[in-house]
N, C-alpha and C positions, 0 to 999 in steps of 0.2 A: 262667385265667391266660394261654392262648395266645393268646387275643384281645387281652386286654391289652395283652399283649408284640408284638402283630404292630401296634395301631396306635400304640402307642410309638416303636417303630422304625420306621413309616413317616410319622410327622408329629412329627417328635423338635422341628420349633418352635412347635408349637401343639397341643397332642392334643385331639380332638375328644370331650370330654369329653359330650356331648351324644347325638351316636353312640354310646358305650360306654353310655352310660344307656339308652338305648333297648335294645342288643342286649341285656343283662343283664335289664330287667324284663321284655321284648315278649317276642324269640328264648329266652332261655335259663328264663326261668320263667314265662311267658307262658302257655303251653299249661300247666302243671299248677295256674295259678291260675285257679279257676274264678270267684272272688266278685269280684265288682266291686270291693267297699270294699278286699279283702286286695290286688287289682292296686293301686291305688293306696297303699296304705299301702307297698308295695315300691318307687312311683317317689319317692315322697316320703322313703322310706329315704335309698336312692339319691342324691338328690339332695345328703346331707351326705357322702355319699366319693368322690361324682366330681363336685370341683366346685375350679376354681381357686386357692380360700383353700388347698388340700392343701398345696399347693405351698410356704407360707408355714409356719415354722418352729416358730412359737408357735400354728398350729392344732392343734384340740383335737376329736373324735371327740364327746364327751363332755364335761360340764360339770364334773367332776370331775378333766378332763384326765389320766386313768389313760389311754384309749385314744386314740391319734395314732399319726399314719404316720411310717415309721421315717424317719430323713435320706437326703436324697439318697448313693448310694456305692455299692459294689460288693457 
């Protein structure tokens, strides 16, 4: 979450969504994923929660749309 929050608040008009996906599959579960197929089944996770569309209101996590990112606010 602190990394999250650090480049949030320092690219509050573009967040580098691409960077974060990298630190979260490489940096943060990188080393305790040893299988090839399982690293990549994490970027390709990845790739539906840190991606642009979040940002848009009617995205949906999920086909069933039970999981979505809460609205923007405090």
């Amino acid at each position: 979450m602190r990394q999250l929050k650090i480049y949030i608040d320092q690219y509050p008009d573009k967040v580098p969504l691409e960077a974060l996906r990298y630190l979260t599959a490489e940096c943060n579960y990188g080393g305790r994923v040893t299988d090839g197929n399982d690293r990549t089944l994490i970027e390709t996770l990845l790739k539906d929660y840190y991606t642009d569309r979040i940002f848009s209101e009617d995205y949906k996590f999920s086909p069933s749309g039970i999981y979505f990112a809460p609205p923007h606010g405090e």
